[in-house]
N, C-alpha and C positions, 0 to 999 in steps of 0.2 A: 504494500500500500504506500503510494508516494505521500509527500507532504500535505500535499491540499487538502487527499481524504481523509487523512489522520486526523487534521483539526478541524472536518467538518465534523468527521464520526465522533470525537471529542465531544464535539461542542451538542451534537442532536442525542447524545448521550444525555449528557447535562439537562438538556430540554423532554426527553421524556422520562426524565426519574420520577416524576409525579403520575405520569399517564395514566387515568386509569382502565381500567379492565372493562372490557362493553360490548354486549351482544345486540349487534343491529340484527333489522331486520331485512330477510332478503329482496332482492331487485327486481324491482316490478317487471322488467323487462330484461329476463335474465341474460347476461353475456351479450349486451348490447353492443359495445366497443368492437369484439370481433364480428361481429354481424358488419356491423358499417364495414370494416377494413375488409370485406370477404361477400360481398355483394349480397346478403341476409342470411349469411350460413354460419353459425357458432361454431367454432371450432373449440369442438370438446375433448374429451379423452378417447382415444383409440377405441374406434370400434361404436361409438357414439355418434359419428358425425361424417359426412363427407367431404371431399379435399375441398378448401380455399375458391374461389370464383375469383382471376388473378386478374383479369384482361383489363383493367378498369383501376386509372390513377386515382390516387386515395388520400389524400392528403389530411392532417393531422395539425391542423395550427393553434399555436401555443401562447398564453398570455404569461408573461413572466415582469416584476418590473425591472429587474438589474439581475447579473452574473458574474464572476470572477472575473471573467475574460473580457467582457464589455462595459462592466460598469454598468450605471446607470444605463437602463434604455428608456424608460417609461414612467414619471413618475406620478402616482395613486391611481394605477389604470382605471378607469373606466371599464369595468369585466363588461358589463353587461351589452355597453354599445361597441365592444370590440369583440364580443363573443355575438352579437348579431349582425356584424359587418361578415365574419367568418363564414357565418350561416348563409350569409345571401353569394356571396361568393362562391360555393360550392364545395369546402370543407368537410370532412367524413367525420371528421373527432375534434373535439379541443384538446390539448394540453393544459393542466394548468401546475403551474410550478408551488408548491405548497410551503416548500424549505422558507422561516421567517426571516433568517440572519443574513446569509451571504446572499439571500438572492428573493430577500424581500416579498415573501408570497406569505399567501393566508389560505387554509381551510375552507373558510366562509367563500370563497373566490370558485367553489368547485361548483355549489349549489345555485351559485348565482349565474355560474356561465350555461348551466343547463336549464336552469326554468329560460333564462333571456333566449337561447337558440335551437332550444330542445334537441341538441346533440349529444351523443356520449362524453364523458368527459375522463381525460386519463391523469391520475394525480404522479405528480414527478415530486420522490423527497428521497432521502438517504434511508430508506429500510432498512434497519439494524436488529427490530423485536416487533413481533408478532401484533402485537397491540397499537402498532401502527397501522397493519391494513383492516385492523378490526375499527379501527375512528376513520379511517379514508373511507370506506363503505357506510359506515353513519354519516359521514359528512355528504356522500352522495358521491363518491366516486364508483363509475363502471369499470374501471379499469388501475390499476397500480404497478408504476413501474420499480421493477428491482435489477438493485444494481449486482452481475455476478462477480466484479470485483470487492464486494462486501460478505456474499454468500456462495459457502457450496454447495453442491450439486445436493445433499441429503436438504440443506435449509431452503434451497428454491423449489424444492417439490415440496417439504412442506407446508410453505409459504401457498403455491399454487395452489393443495389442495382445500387448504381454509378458506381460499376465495372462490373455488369454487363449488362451497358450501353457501354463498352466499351471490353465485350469479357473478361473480365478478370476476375480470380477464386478468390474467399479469400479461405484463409486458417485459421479458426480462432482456437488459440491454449488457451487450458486449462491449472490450474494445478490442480483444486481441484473441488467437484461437485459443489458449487457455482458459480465458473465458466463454467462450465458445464453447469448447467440452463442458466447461461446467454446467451453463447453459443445459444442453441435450441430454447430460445424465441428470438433469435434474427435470425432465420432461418438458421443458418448453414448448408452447404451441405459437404462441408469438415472439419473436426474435428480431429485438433493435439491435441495428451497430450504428457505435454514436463513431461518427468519424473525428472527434475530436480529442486530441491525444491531453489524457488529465495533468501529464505530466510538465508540459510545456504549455498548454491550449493552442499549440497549433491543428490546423485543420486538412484532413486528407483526403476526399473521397476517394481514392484507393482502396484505401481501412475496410469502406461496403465491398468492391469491387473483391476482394481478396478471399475476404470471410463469406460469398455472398456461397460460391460452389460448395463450401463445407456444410451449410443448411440443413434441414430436413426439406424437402420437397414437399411435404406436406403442414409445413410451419408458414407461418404468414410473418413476410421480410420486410423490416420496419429501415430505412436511413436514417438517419439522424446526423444535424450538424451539416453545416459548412452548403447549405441549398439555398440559391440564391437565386436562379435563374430556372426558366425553361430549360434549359439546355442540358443541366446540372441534373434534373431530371430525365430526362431523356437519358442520357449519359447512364444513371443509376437503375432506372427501368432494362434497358439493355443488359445491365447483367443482375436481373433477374427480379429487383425491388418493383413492390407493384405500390407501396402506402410508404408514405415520406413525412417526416416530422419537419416543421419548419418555424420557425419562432422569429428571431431578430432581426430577420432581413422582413418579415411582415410586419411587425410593429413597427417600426418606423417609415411606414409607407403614411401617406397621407390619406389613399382611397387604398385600404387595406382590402375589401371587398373587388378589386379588378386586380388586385395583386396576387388574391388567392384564384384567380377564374385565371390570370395568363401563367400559373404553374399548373395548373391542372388541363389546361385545352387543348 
């Protein structure tokens, strides 16, 4: 674990020693998140479900208001009218960044971006203890990303299957194929690679390109990081990504809503 994760996992440490323990109730519309990214097909556990419907860009945009790498991007977003600029756009999912400290998000920001656009909403935090994706799901998250540089392959199956006791998708994100295996032995059904190196924050889309052939062919392949353009897309889709996570090149667009329509058309 390099420097940067140490002192977030530190610090989100610190922040849920108090957490308490909470049993939500399950999701009205169970595994919503993988519906949208999979043309209305959940993809469940083996043997439950049929492969992914891929042919169809899926885009994933994300309201955060600052990150280590950028700084401030955004400040006291507006969830509600950037989560409906998304929606008319043509948007499959929102992101919403939840981490309070380094990257200035809230909880409250999950519920708010889903009643505004009535899309799935996928919560982005540093997963370290179980009682976090039990409050992402009360708080109205469909989807929870985990990070396999935090967990192994025994903790992201475990993980996966408490959310999917309650309707809910993980998203477990890569950077590298160590993680990647971790990933896969830990069942993964959806599979982000963030192309941004934690170490440095520089940006590769290679990183997707690399990890994209080791996959499951029947796991649904998330980009992440460093998509900026059509092209960047296109580029990514070719080798093999059909749903694209996108955040800071769309917030600070002015008509967020024709920014999300010219990476998707």
């Amino acid at each position: 674990m390099n420097d940067f994760l140490e002192t977030v996992v530190a610090r989100t440490r610190e922040r849920i020693r108090e957490l308490p323990a909470t049993r939500p109730a399950g999701a009205k519309n169970p595994f919503a998140f993988s519906k949208a990214l999979s043309g209305g097909q959940a993809i469940l556990p083996a043997g439950q479900a049929g492969l992914p419907v891929l042919h169809t860009i899926r885009l994933i945009a994300e309201i955060k208001s600052a990150s280590p790498s950028a700084g401030s991007i955004i400040e006291n977003p507006s969830v509600e009218a950037i989560a409906r600029d998304y929606k008319a756009g043509g948007a499959a999912a929102i992101s919403i960044v939840t981490e309070p400290e380094f990257f200035r998000g809230s909880h409250d920001w999950l519920s708010r971006a889903a009643k505004a656009s009535g899309l799935p909403v996928l919560m982005k935090d540093f997963v370290i203890d179980q009682r976090q994706l039990l409050c992402g799901v009360a708080a109205g998250a469909n989807a929870i990303l985990l990070l396999a540089s935090l967990l192994d392959a025994k903790q992201i199956r475990e993980s996966i299957a408490l959310l999917d006791e309650f309707g809910c998708d993980a998203l477990i994100e890569v950077h590298d194929e160590g993680e990647l295996e971790r990933a896969i032995g830990g069942g993964a059904r959806i599979i982000g690679v963030n192309n941004r190196n934690l170490r440095d924050f520089k940006v590769d889309l290679a990183t997707s390109e690399a990890l994209s052939a080791r996959m499951p062919k029947d796991s649904i392949k998330v980009a992440e990081s460093g998509i900026k353009s059509k092209s960047d897309v296109d580029r990514l889709r070719a080798a093999g990504f059909n749903a694209f996570l996108v955040g800071e090149s769309l917030l600070r667009q002015n008509d967020r809503a024709s920014a999300v329509r010219a990476l998707i058309a």
